[in-house]
C-alpha positions in Angstrom: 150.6 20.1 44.1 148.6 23.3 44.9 145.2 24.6 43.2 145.3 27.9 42.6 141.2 29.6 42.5 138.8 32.3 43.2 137.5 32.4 46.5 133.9 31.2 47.5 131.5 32.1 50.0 132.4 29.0 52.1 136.1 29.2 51.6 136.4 32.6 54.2 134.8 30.6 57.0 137.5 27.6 56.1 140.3 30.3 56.3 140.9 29.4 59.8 142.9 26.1 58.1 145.5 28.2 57.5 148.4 28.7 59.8 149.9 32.0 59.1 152.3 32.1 61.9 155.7 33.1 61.8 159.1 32.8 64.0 161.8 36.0 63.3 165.0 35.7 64.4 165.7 39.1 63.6 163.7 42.8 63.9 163.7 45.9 62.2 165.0 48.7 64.6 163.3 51.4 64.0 165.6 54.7 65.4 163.6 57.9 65.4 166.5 60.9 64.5 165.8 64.4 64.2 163.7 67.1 65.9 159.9 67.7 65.7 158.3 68.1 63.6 161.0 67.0 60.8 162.2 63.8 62.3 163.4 60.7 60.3 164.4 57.3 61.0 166.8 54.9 60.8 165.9 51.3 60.0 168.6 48.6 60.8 167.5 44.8 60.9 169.0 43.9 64.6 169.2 39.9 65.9 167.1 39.1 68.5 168.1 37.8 72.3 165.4 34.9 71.9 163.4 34.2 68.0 159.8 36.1 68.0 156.8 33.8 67.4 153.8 35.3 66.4 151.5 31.7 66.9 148.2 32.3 66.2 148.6 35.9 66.6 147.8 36.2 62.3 144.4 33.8 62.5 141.3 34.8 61.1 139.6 35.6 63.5 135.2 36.4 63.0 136.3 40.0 62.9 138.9 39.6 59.9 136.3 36.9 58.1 133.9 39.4 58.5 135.6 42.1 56.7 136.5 39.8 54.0 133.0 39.1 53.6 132.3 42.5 53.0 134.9 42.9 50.5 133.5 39.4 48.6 130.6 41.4 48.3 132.6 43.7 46.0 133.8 41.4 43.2 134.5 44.9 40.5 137.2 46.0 43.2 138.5 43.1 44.8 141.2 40.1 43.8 140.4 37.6 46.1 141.4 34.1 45.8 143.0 31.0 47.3 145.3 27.9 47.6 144.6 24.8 47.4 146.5 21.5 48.8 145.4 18.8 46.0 146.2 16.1 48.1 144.5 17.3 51.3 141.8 19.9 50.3 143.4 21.8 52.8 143.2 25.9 52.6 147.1 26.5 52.2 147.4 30.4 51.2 145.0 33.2 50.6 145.6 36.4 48.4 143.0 39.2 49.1 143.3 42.6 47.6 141.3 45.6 47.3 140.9 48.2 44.8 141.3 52.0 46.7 139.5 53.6 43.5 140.4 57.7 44.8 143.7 57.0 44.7 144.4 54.0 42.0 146.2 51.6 44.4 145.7 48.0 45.1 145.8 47.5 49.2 146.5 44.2 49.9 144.9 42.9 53.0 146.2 39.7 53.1 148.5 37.6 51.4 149.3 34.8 54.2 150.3 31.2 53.8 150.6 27.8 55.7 153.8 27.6 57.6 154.1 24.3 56.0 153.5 25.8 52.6 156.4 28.6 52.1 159.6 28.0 50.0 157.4 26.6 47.6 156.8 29.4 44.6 153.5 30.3 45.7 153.4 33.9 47.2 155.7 34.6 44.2 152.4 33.5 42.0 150.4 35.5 44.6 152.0 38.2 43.6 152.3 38.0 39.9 148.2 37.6 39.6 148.5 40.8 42.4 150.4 42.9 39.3 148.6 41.3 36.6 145.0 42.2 38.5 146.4 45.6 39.0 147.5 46.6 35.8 144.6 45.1 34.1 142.5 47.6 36.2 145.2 50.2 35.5 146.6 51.4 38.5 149.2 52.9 39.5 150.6 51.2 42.8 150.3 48.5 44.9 150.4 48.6 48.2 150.9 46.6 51.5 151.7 46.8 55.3 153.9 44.8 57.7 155.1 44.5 61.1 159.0 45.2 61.9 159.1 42.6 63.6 158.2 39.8 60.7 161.3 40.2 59.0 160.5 37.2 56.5 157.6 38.7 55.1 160.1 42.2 55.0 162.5 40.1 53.0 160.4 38.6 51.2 158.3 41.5 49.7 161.7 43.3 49.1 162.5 40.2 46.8 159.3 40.9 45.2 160.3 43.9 43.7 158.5 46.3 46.8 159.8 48.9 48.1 159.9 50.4 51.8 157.7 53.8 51.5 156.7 54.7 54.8 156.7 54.2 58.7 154.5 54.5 61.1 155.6 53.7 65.0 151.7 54.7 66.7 150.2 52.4 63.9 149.1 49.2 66.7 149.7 51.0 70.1 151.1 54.3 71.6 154.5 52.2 72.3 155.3 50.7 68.6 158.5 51.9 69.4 159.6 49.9 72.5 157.2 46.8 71.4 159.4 46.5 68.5 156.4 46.6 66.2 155.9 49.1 63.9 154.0 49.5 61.1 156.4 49.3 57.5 154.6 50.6 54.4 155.7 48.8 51.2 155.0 50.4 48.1 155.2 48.1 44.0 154.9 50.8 41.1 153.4 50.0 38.1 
């Protein structure tokens, strides 16, 4: 059983309980087409010679607790909450969205659980209070980024009613392209 509640002060230091990790087994090629400056793309999910593991690579590290200490300090503008295991006490999942006010979007920073808590209905209830947040403050859009390369979180927002809005391949590094890890925009109209 999982508890479900707003985030506290001492809940983004215990963040670091949470083991956002994943393994892909498959990428999102990303095939530039076109000449400058109207190019396109091509996105085709591709298997991979050997599964991707991202490890620790998603942790919270002081710089990402940091920010989301900042945006604590903004509770008008900000949906920030967490998941809880009943059994354990263990931090499980994490749901923390931002209001963009000039534009009337919801940017959601992070929506990350446990490895050992997915497949379990709960980033489905992250993102119902996600829409219900956002169209109680009346906006327009939701928004989110992911990596090509973590296809189960590209799956899974698609599932969630998103849709893929936008590309960037110089997002993380001058060679997105080649590192196989470009920036995918998702977009949820409301």
């Amino acid at each position: 059983m999982y508890v479900y509640r707003k985030m506290t002060l001492p809940d983004i230091d215990r963040l670091v309980e949470i083991r956002p990790g994943f393994i892909a087994h498959t990428v999102i090629k990303v095939i530039p087409h076109g000449t400058e400056p109207f190019m396109g793309w091509t996105l085709r999910e591709e298997p991979l010679d050997a599964p991707f593991n991202k490890g620790h690579a998603y942790d919270f590290d002081p710089i990402e607790r940091q920010n989301i200490y900042e945006r604590y300090g903004q509770p008008d503008s900000t949906l920030l909450e967490v998941v809880e295991d009943a059994q354990t006490g263990r931090l499980v999942g994490v749901l923390d969205v931002e209001e963009e006010h000039w534009r009337r979007t919801a940017w959601v920073w992070n929506l990350m659980l446990d490895v050992d808590a997915r497949g379990k209905g709960i980033g489905r209830q992250l993102v119902d209070h996600t829409i219900t947040w956002a169209k109680q403050h009346r906006l327009r859009a939701i928004l989110l980024e992911t990596q090509s390369n973590n296809t189960p979180a590209c799956h899974f927002y698609a599932r969630m009613g998103f849709k893929l809005i936008g590309v960037n391949t110089l997002f993380y590094t001058n060679h997105d392209l080649e590192k196989n890890e470009v920036a995918l925009f998702w977009g949820y109209p409301l």
